[in-house]
PyMOL Python script that loads the backbone (N, CA, C, O; Angstrom):
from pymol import cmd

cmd.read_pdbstr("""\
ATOM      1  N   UNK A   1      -8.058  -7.044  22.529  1.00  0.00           N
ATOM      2  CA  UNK A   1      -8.462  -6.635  21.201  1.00  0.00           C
ATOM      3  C   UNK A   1      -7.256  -6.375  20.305  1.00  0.00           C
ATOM      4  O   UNK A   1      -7.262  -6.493  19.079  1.00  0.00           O
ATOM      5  N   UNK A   2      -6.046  -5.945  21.187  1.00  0.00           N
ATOM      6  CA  UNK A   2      -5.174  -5.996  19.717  1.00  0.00           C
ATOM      7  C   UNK A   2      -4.467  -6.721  19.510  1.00  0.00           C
ATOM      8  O   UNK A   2      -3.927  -6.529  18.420  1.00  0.00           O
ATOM      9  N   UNK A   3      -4.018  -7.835  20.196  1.00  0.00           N
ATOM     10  CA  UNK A   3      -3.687  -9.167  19.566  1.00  0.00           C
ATOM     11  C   UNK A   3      -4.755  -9.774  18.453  1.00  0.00           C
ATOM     12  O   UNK A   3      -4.496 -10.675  17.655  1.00  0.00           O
ATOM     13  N   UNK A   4      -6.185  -8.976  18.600  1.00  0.00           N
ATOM     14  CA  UNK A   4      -6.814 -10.302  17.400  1.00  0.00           C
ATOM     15  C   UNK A   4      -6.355  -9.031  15.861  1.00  0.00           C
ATOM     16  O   UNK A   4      -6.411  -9.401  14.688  1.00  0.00           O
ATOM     17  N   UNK A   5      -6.005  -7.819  16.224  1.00  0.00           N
ATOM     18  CA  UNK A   5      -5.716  -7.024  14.979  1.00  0.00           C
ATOM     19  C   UNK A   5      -4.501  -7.291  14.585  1.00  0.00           C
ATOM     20  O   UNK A   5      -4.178  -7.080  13.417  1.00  0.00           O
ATOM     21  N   UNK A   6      -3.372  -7.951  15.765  1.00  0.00           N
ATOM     22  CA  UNK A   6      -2.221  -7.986  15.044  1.00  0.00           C
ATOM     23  C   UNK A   6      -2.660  -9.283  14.031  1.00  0.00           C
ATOM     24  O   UNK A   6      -2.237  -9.304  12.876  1.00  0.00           O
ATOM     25  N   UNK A   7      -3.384 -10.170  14.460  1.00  0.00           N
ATOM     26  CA  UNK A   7      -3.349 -11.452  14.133  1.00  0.00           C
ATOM     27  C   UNK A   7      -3.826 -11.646  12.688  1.00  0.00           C
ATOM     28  O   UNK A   7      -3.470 -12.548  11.929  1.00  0.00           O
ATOM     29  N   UNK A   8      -4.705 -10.637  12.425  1.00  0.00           N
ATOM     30  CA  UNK A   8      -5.581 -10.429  11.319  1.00  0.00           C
ATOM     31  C   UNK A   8      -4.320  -9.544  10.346  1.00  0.00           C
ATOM     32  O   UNK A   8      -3.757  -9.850   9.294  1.00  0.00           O
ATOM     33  N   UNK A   9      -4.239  -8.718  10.963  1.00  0.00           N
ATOM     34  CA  UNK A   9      -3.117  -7.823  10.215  1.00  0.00           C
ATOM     35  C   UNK A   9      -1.567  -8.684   9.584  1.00  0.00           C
ATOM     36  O   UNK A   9      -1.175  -8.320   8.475  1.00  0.00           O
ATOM     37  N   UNK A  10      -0.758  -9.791  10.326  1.00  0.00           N
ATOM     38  CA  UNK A  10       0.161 -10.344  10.596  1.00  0.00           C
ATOM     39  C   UNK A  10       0.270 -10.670   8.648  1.00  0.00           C
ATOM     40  O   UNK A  10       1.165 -10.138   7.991  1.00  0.00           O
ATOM     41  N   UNK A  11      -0.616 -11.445   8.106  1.00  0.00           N
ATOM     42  CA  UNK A  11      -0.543 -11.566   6.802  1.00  0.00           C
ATOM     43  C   UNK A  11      -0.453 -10.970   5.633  1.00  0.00           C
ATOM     44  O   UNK A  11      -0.214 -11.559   4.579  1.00  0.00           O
ATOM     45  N   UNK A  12      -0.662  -9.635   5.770  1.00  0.00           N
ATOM     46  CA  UNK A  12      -0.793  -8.483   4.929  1.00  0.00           C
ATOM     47  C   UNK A  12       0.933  -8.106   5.151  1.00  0.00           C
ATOM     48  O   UNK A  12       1.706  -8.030   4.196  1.00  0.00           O
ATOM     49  N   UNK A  13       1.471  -7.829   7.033  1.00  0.00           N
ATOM     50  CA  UNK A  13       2.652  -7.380   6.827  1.00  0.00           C
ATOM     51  C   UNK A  13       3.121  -8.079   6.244  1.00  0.00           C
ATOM     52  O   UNK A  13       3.471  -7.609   5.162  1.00  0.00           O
ATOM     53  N   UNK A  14       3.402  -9.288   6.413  1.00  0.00           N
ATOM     54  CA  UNK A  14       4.131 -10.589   5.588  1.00  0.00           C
ATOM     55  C   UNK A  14       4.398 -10.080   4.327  1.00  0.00           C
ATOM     56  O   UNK A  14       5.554  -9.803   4.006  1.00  0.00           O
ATOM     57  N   UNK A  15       3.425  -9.920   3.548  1.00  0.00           N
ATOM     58  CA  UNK A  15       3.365 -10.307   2.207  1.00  0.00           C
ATOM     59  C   UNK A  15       4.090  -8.274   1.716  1.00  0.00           C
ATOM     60  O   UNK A  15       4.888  -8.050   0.806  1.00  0.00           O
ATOM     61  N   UNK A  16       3.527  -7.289   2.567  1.00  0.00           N
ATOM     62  CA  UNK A  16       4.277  -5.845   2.197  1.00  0.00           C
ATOM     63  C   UNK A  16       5.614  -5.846   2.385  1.00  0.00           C
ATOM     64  O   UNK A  16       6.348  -4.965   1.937  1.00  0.00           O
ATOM     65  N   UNK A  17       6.135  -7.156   3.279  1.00  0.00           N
ATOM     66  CA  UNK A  17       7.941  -7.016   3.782  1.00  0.00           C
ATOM     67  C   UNK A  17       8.459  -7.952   2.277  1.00  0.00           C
ATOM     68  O   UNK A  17       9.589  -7.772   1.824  1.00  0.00           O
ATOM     69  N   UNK A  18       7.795  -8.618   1.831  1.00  0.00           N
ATOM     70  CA  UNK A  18       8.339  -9.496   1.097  1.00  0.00           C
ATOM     71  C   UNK A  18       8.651  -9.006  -0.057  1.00  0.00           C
ATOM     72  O   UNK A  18       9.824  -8.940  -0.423  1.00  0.00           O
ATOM     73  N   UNK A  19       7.452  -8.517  -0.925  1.00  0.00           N
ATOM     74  CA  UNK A  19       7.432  -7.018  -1.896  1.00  0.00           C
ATOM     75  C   UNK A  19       8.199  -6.220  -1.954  1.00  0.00           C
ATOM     76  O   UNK A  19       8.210  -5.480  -2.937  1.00  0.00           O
ATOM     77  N   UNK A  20       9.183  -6.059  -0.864  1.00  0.00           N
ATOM     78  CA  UNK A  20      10.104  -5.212  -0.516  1.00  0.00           C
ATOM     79  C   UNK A  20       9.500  -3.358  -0.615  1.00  0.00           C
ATOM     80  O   UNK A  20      10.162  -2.365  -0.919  1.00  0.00           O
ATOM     81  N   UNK A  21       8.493  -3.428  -0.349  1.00  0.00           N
ATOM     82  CA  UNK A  21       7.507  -2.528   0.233  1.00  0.00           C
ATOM     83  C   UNK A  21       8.103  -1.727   1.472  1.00  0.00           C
ATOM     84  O   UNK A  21       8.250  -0.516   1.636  1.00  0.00           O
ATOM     85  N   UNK A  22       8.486  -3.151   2.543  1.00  0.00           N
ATOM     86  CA  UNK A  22       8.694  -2.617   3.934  1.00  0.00           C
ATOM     87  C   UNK A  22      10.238  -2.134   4.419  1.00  0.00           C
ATOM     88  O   UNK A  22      10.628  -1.946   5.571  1.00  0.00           O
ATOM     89  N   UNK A  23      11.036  -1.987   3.070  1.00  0.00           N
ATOM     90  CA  UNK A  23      12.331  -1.888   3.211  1.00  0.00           C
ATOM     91  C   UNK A  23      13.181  -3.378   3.684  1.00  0.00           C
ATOM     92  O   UNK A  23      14.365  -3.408   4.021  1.00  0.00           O
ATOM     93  N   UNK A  24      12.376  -4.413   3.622  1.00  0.00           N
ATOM     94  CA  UNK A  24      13.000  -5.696   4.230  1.00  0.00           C
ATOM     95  C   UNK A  24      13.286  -6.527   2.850  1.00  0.00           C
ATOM     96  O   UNK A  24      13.627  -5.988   1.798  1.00  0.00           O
ATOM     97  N   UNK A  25      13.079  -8.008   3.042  1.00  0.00           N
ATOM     98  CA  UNK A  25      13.336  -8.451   1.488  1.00  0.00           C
ATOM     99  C   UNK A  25      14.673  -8.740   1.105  1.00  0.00           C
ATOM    100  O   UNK A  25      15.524  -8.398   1.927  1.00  0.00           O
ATOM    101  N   UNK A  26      15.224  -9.496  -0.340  1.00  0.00           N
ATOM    102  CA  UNK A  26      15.963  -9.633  -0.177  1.00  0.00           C
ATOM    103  C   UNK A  26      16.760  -8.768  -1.366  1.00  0.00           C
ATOM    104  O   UNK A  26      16.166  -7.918  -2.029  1.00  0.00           O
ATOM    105  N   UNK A  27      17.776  -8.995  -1.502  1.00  0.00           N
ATOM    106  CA  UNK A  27      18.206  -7.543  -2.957  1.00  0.00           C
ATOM    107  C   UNK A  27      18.247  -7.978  -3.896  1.00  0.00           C
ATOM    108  O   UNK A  27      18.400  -7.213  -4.849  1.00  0.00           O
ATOM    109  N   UNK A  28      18.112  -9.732  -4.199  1.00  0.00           N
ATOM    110  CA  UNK A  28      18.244 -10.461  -5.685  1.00  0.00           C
ATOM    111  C   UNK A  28      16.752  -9.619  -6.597  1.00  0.00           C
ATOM    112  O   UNK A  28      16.618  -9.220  -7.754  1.00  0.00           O
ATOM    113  N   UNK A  29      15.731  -9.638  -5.248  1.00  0.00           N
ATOM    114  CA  UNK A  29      14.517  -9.427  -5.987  1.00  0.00           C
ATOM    115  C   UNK A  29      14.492  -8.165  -6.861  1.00  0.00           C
ATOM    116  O   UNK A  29      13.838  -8.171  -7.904  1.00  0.00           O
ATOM    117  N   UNK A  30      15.419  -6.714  -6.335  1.00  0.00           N
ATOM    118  CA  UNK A  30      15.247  -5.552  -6.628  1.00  0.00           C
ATOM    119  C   UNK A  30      16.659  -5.288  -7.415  1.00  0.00           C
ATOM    120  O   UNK A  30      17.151  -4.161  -7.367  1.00  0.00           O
ATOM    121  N   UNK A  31      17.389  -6.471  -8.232  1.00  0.00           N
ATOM    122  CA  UNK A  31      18.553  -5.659  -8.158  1.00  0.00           C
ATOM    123  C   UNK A  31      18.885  -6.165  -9.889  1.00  0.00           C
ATOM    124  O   UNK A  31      18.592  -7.118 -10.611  1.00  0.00           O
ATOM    125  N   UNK A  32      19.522  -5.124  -9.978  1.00  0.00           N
ATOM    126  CA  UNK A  32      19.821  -5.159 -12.161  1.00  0.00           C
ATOM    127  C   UNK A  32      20.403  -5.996 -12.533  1.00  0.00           C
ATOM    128  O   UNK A  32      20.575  -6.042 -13.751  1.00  0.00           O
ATOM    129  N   UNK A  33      21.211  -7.464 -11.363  1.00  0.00           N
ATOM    130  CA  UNK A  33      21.858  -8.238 -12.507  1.00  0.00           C
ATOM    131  C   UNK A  33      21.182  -9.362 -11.971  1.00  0.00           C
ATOM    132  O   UNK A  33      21.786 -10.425 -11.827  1.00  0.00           O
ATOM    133  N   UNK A  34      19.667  -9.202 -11.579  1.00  0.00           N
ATOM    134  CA  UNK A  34      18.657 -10.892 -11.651  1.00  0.00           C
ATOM    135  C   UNK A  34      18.138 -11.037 -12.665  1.00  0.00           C
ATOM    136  O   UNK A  34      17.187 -10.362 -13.059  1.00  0.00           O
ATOM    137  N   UNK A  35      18.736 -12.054 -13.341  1.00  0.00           N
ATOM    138  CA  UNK A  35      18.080 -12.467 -14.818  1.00  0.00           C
ATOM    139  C   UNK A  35      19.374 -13.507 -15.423  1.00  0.00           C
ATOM    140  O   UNK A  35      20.590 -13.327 -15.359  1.00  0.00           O
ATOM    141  N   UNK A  36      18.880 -14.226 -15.802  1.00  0.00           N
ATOM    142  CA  UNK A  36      19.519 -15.360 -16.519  1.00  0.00           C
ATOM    143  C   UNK A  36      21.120 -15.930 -15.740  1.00  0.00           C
ATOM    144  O   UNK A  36      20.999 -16.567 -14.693  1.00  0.00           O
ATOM    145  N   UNK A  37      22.122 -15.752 -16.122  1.00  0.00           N
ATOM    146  CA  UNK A  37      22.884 -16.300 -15.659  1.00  0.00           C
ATOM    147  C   UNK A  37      24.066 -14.652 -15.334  1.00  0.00           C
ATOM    148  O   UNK A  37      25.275 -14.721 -15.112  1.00  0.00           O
ATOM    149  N   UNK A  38      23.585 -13.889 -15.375  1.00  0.00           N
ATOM    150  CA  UNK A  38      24.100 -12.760 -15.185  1.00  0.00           C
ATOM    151  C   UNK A  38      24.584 -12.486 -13.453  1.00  0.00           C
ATOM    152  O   UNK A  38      25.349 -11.582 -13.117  1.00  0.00           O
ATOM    153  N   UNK A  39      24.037 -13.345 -12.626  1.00  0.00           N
ATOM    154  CA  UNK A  39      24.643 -13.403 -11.485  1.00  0.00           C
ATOM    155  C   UNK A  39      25.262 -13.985 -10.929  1.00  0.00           C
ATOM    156  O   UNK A  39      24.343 -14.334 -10.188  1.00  0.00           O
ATOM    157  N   UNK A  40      26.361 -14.660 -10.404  1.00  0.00           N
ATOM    158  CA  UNK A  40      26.597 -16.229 -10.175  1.00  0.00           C
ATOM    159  C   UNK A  40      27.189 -16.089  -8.426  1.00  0.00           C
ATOM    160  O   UNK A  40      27.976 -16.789  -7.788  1.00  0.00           O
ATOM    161  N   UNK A  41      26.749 -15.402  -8.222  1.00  0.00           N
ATOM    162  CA  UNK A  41      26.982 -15.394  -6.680  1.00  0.00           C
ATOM    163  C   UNK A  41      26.410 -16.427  -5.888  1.00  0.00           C
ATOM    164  O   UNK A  41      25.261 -16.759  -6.179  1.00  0.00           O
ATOM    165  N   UNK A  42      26.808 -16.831  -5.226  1.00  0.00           N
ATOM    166  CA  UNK A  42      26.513 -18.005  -4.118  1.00  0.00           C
ATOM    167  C   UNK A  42      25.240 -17.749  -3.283  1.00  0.00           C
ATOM    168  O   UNK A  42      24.369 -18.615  -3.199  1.00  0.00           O
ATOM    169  N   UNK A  43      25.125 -16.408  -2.590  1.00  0.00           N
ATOM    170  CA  UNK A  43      23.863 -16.123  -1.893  1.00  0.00           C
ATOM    171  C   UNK A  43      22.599 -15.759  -2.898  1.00  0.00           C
ATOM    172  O   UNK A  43      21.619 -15.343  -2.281  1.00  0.00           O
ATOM    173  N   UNK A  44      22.476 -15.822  -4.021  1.00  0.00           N
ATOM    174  CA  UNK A  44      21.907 -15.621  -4.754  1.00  0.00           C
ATOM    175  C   UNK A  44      20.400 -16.858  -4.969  1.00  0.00           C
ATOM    176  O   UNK A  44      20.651 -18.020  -5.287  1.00  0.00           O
ATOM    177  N   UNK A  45      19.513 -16.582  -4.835  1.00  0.00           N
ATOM    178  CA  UNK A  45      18.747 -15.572  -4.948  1.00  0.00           C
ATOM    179  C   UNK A  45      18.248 -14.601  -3.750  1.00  0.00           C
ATOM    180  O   UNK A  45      17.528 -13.650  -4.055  1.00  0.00           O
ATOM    181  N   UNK A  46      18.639 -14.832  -2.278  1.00  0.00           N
ATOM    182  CA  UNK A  46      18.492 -14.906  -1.118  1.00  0.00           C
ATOM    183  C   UNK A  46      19.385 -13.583  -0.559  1.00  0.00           C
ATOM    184  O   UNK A  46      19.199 -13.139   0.573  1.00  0.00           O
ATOM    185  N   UNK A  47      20.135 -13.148  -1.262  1.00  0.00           N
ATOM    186  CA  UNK A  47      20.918 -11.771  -0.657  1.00  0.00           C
ATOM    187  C   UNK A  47      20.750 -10.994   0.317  1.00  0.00           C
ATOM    188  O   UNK A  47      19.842 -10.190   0.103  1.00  0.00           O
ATOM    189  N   UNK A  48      21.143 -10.911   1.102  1.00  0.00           N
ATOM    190  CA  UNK A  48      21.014  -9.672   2.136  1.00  0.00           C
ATOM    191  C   UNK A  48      21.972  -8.539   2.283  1.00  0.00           C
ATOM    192  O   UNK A  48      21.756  -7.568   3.008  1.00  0.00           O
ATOM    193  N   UNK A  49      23.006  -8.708   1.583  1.00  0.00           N
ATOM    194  CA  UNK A  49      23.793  -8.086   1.438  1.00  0.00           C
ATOM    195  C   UNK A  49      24.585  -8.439   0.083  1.00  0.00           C
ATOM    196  O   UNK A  49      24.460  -9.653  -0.082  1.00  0.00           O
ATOM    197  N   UNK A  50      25.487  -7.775  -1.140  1.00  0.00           N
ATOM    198  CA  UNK A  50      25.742  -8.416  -1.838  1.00  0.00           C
ATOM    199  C   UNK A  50      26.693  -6.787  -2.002  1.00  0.00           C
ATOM    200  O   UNK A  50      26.111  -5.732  -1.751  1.00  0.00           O
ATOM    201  N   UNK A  51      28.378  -6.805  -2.506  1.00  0.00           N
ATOM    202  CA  UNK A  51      28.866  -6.159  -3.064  1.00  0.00           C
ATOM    203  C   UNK A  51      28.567  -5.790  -4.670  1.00  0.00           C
ATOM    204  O   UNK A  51      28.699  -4.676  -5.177  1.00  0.00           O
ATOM    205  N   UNK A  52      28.121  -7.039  -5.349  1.00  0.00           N
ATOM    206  CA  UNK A  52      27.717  -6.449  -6.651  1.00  0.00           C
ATOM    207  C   UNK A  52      26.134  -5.376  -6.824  1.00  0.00           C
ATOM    208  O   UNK A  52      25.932  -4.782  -7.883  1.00  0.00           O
ATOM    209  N   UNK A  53      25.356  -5.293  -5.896  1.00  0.00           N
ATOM    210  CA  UNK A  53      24.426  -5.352  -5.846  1.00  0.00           C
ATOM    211  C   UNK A  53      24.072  -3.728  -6.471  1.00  0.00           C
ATOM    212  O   UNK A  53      24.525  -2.717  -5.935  1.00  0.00           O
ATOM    213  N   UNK A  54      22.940  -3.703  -8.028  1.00  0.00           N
ATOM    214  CA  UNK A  54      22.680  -2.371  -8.279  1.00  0.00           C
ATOM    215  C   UNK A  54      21.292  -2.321  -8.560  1.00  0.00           C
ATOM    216  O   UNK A  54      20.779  -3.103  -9.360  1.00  0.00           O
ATOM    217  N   UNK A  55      20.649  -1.445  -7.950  1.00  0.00           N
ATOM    218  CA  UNK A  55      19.371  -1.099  -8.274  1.00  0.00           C
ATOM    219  C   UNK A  55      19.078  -0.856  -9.749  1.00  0.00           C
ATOM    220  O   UNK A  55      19.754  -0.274 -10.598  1.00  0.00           O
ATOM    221  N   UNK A  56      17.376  -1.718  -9.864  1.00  0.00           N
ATOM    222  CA  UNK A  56      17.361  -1.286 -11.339  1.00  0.00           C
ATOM    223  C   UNK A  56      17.064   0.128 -11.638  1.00  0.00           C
ATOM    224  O   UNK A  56      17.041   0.520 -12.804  1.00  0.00           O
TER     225      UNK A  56
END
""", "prot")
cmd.dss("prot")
cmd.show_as("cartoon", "prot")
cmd.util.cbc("prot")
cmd.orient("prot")
C-alpha cells in the first residue's frame, strides 16, 4: 500500500521541489538579477550555486 501512495503522491512532490517550495530548485528562479539581460552567467538559468546570487 505505500508504494501505490508514493506513486500517487510522486507528482505533487515534483512539482512542490520545483516551486522551490521544497528548499530544492534552482536559484535563477528565486533570485533579483533574473530578468532581461541583467545576468550573464553561464549556469544561468539552471544555478545551483551562483556567487552573484541575491534573493528578491
Amino acid at each position: 500500500m505505500g508504494s501505490l501512495l508514493r506513486m500517487i503522491l510522486a507528482p505533487f512532490r515534483a512539482l512542490f521541489t520545483r516551486l522551490g517550495a521544497g528548499g530544492g530548485g534552482y536559484l535563477c528562479d528565486r533570485c533579483k538579477w533574473d530578468y532581461g539581460d541583467a545576468c550573464r552567467r553561464p549556469e544561468r538559468p539552471n544555478a545551483r550555486s551562483c556567487p552573484d546570487f541575491k534573493g528578491r
